[in-house]
Structures are given as C-alpha cells and as structure tokens.
N, C-alpha and C positions, 0 to 999 in steps of 0.2 A: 665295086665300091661298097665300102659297108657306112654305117651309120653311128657317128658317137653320141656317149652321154656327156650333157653340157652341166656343169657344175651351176648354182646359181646362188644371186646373192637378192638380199632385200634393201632395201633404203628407204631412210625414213625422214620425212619430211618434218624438221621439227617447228613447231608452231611461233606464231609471230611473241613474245612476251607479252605479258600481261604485266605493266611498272603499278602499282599503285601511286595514286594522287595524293595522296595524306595518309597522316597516323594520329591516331587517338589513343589515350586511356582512358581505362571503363570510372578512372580516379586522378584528377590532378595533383591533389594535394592529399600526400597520407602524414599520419600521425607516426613520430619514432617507433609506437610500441605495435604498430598494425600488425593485423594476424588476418589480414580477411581476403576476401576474393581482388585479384589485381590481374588486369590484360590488358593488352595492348592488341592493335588491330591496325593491320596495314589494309585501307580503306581503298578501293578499286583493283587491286589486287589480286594476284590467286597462285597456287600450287605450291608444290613444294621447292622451287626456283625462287621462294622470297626466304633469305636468310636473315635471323636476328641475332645481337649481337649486344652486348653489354659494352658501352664506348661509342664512340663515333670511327666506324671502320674507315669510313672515307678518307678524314683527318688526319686521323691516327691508328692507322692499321696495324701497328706492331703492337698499339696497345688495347686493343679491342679482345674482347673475350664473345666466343662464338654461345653462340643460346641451344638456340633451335630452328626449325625451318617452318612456312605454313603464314598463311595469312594471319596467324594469331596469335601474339606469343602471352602463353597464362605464366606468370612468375608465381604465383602460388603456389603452382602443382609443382612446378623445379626450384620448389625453395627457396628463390631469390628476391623475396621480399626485402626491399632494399632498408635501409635506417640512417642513411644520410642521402642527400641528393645524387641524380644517378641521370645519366644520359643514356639513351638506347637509340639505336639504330639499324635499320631494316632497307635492303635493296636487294635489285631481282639479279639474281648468277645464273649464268648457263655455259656448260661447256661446249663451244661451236668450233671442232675442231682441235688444231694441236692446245689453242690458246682457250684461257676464261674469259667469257661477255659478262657483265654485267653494269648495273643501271647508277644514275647517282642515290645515295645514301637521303633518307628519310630521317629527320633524328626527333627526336623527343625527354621530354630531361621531366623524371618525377621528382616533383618537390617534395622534401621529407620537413614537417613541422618538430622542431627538436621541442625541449624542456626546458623551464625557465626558472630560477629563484627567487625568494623573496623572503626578506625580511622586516621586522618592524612590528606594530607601530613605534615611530619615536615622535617624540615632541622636547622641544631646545624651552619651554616651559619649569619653572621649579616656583611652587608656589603659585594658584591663583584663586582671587579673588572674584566674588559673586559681583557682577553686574560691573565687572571694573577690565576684567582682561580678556581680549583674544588668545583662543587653543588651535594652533595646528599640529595636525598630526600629518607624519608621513611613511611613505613604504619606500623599501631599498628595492630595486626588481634588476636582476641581472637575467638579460633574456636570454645568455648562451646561445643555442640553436635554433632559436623561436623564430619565425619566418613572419607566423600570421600577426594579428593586432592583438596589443596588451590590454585589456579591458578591465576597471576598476568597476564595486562597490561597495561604498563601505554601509560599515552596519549598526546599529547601536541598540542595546539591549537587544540583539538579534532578527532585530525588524530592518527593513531596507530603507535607508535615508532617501528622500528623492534628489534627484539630480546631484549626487553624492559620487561621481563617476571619473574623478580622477585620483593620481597616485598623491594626494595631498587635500585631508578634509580641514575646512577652516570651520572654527566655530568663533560666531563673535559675540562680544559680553557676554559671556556664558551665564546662565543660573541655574539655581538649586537644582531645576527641570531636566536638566542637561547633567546633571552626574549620573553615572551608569557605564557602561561598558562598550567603547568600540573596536571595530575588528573589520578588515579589508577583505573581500574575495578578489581573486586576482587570477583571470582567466584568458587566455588562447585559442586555437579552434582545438587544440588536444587534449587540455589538463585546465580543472580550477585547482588554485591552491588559498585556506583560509588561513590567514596570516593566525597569531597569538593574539589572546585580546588584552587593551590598558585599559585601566578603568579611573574616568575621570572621577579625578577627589578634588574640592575647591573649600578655600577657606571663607569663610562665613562672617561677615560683620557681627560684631555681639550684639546683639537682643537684649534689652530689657525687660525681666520679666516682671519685676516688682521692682516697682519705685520708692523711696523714702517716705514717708508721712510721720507724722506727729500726734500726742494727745491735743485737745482744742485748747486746753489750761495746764501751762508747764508757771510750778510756782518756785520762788526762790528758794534753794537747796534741794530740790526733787532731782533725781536722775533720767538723764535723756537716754534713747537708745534708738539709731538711724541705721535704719538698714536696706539690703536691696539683693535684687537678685538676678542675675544674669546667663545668657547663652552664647556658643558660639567655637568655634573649631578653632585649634592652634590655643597656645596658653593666653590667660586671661590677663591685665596688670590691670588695677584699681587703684585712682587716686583721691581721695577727698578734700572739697577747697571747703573753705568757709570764709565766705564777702570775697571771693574771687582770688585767695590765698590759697597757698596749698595747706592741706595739714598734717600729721607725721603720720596719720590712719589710710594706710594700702593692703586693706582689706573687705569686704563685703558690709563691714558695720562701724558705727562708732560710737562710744560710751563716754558719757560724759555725766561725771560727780564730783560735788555738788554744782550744780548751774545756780548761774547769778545773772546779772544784765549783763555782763562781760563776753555773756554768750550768747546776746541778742544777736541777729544777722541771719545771712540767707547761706543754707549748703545746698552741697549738690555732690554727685560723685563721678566721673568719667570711667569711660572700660574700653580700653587698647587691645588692640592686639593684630596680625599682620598687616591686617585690609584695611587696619581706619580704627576710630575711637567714637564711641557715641557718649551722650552723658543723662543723666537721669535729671527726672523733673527736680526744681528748686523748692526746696522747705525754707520757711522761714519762720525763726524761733523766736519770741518774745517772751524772755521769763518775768511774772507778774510777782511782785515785792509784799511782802506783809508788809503790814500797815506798823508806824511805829510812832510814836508822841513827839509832837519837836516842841511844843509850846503844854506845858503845865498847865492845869487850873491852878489856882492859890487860896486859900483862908479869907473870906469876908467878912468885914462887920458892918450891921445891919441893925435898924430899930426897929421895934415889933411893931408889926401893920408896916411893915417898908419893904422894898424889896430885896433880894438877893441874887447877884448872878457870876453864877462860874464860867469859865471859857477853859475849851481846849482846842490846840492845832494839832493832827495827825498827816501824815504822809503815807504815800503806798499808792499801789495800782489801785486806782477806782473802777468801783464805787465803795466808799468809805461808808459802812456804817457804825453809828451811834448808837449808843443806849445806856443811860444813864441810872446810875443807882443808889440806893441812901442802905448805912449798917449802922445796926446800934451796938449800945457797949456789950451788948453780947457776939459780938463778931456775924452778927448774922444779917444780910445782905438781901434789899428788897429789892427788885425792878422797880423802876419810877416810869409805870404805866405813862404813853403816850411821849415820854420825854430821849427822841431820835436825833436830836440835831446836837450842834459841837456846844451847844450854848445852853447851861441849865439854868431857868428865874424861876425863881419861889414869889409870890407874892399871894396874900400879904404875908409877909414873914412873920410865924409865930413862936409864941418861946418855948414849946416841941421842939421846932426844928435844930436847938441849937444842940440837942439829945442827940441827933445822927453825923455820921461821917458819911460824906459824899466822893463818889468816882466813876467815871466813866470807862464804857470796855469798848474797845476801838476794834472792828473785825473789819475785813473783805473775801473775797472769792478764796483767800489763800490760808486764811488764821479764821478761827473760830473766834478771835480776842485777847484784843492787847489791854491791859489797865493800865489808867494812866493814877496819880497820884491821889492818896486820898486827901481831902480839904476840909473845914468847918465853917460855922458861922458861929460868928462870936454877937452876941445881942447887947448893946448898952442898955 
C-alpha cells in the first residue's frame, strides 16, 4: 500500500457585520459657495463592507451614484462638495456566497443655503412735509435658494437704527433730524447684501426771518417801504393783505408813494408753499397830516388902551402848535415872545400896534409851519 498526497483547502469564516446605528455630518448646513472640509460618518460602524453613495440606493437604486467604501465618506477630498441639496446614503454589503448581503440604507440629506436678492429702498412717498407726514421705506428680497432666515437692518447715516429689523422701516412725523441717508443690510446664514442708499429730503415749512416794521412817524406824502424775509424748501409764493384784503404786491416788499390816511390800516404778508403757509407779524400804519388853517384870523378894530384879539382854527395830527407873530412895513417878522396858543390879545392896545401886521405859523410833528393869513388892527 503506498501513501497519497492529499490536496488542501482553507475556509474562512467571515465575521458577523458590523451595520452602523447612525450617520452624521461634520456640517448640516453649508453655504452654495463652500470650499471647506465636509464628511460624513457612518456611526457604529466599520470596514470596508460600508458603501456610500450619492442618492438613496435603498429607494432608488438605479439612480444612486456609488462614492466610496469606509466608515467615512470625506466629499471634499473626492470633490463632491455638493451646491444644491443632496441626499447620501451608506449600508453594509458583503458578498456571502453566489448572492450580495447587505443592510438597510442609512440616508442623510445636506442642506445647501442658496443666494438671495434684493432690491430697494422704495417709498410710495412724493413730497413730504416736516412734522406733517409718515416715511416708509421698503426692500424687494427674492430669496431664490435661501433656506436659512432673512434678516433685516436698516441703517441711517450709517449707524444701526435700533429695533429697525424688518423688510419695511416706518418713520413717523419725520423732522428736519431725520433727513439723511437710509440703506438696509439684508442677511442669511451665507451672504449679507447692502441694499443702495435714499436719502430722505422733506420740504420745510417757511420760516420767517424778518418780519415787516415801520418808522414810529410816517407823515402825509412820505414813502413807505414793508419788507420781510423768509426761508424754506420747494418754491416760495408771497401775498400781501392790507385790513385783511389782498393787495396786487406778491413779492418780499411793498412801496407805497405818496401815503395819505387812505393808507391807515394794518398789513401783513403770508408765504406758501407745499407743507402749509405762515404769515408775518401785523404792522399797522397811521399817517400823521400837517396841520392846515380851516378858520382865518381877520382884521380888528380896537380903541387905544382896549383890547385886541385875533383867532385861528388849524387842523392836523396833534399836537398842534402855535406861535404867533407881528411884521412891520418893512416885511420884517418878529416872534411874539410867549404868545403859543390859537388866540392872539394885545391889551392895552396901543397906537404902535396898529404899525404891524400880525400871523400865526401853525406846525406839528410833520410841518415845520403853516401860515395862516396876515390881519391888522385898525384904531379909531
């Protein structure tokens, strides 16, 4: 009998799998433009019997796209940093036999935060007025891709408004304080974008800078001259009343030659323009009249040692005064010391007096002097 050699085989007892329990990423949410570290981890897990796969293979196995193998799968090193949302999925394969084992599918879905637009500020506003109008402004925001929250601040003169935090800034009764420049930031978890900036213009009530006044003594036939001066954004219109009429002067001033009492009364002038009309303080004008003779003295006669007396009436703004005077036949003209009132007596009347010609000169604030007619005394 002899002895053979026996051929031999090995068998290998392959191990129980290892499924993992979960999957994470090292990142839930990336940004469209991401460039940075990304992997995924199939968590309890192990060997190289855990496949990954771009898709859901379980699902949809025809349209799944193969990765790589490994408890780990880095999309960054294989390039597949995704830019829109993206499902992935990972389960354990073994070949046992003619046929493939493996596990159910693990899936996991990266959220991609896209880009968003915006436009604006607008405001449905045209024209406004200081301490008169509400200003809103708003932003267009089309979030395309945008997953995460749309976040507002707006800004003015470049400083952060507080609590200014949505797509729509109200401002109310605006003032002067309030014009300047606002502009929205408008942010995501991926991108701020800073809108174009408006800049609040508002029209102005006019201001009076100078008001009308007058000299204290306007006399008959002098020229007046009313002026004023004003401020204020958007065109200006000016009207002049006088006693609560209009008058044909719509401009800054008005002249008036000669005045008379016709043009006694109170002005004033208004100034218009978008927001409203103010008007300037009231003058009121009294023009003061020379004085003028309504009643003559006339020619007395008188006995020596008797008395004499002339009379005049004058008219005019008072206070009227008098001063009476005597001329001899040489045209030459004396004051009569002490003699201020309308009423001239000589007593006792001598026969001098009847040498002179007598008159009075009638003045006030406005005339240096009016004469009234000259008279005599005739003596029996």
């Amino acid at each position: 009998c002899a002895i053979s050699v026996c051929d031999s085989v090995t068998i290998y007892i392959k191990d129980e799998p290892v499924i993992p329990d979960s999957v994470f990423a090292s990142v839930d949410l990336i940004c469209f433009n991401y460039s940075d570290e990304l992997f995924l981890v199939a968590e309890g897990g192990s060997g190289d019997s855990l496949v990954w796969y771009q898709g859901d293979v379980c699902a949809n196995p025809n349209d799944a796209i193969y990765l790589t193998t490994g408890d780990t799968l880095d999309l960054l090193a294989l390039g597949q940093i995704p830019n829109v949302q993206t499902t992935y999925s990972v389960r354990w394969e073994k070949y046992c036999g003619p046929e493939e084992s493996y596990s159910e599918c693990l899936t996991l879905d990266i959220l991609v935060d896209g880009s968003f637009s915006a436009t604006g500020p607008y405001t449905v506003h045209d024209g406004i007025c200081e301490g008169q109008d509400t200003v809103q402004y708003y932003v267009d925001v089309n979030e395309n891709q945008s997953i995460s929250e749309i976040n507002y601040q707006w800004l003015f003169n470049g400083a952060v408004i507080p609590d200014a935090i949505n797509d729509t800034l109200t401002l109310l009764n605006v003032m002067a304080a309030d014009t300047g420049s606002y502009r929205c930031e408008i942010s995501n978890a991926c991108e701020t974008i800073v809108t174009d900036s408006v800049v609040l213009q508002m029209t102005l009530l006019p201001q009076i800078l100078i008001h009308p006044s007058i000299e204290p003594l306007i006399c008959e036939g002098d020229s007046v001259l009313l002026t004023m001066q004003a401020e204020g954004s958007s065109a200006l219109y000016y009207q002049w009343f006088f006693n609560e009429e209009e008058m044909s002067y719509t401009d800054t001033s008005v002249f008036m030659y000669p005045v008379s009492f016709v043009n006694n009364g109170d002005y004033y002038c208004t100034v218009t323009n978008f927001c409203g009309m103010v008007s300037t303080d009231t003058v009121s004008i009294k023009v003061d009249t020379i004085p003028y003779v309504i009643e003559q003295p006339v020619d007395v006669t008188a006995c020596i040692n008797g008395v004499a007396e002339f009379n005049i009436l004058a008219n005019g703004t008072l206070p009227i005064v008098y001063q009476w005077y005597k001329i001899d036949v040489n045209n030459a003209s004396t004051e009569i010391l002490g003699e201020i009132d309308n009423s001239l007596i000589i007593a006792p009347v001598l026969e001098d007096d009847a040498n002179y010609g007598y008159f009075c000169m009638v003045s006030n604030q406005c005339s240096d002097g009016v004469s009234s007619d000259t008279v005599n005394i005739n003596i029996l």
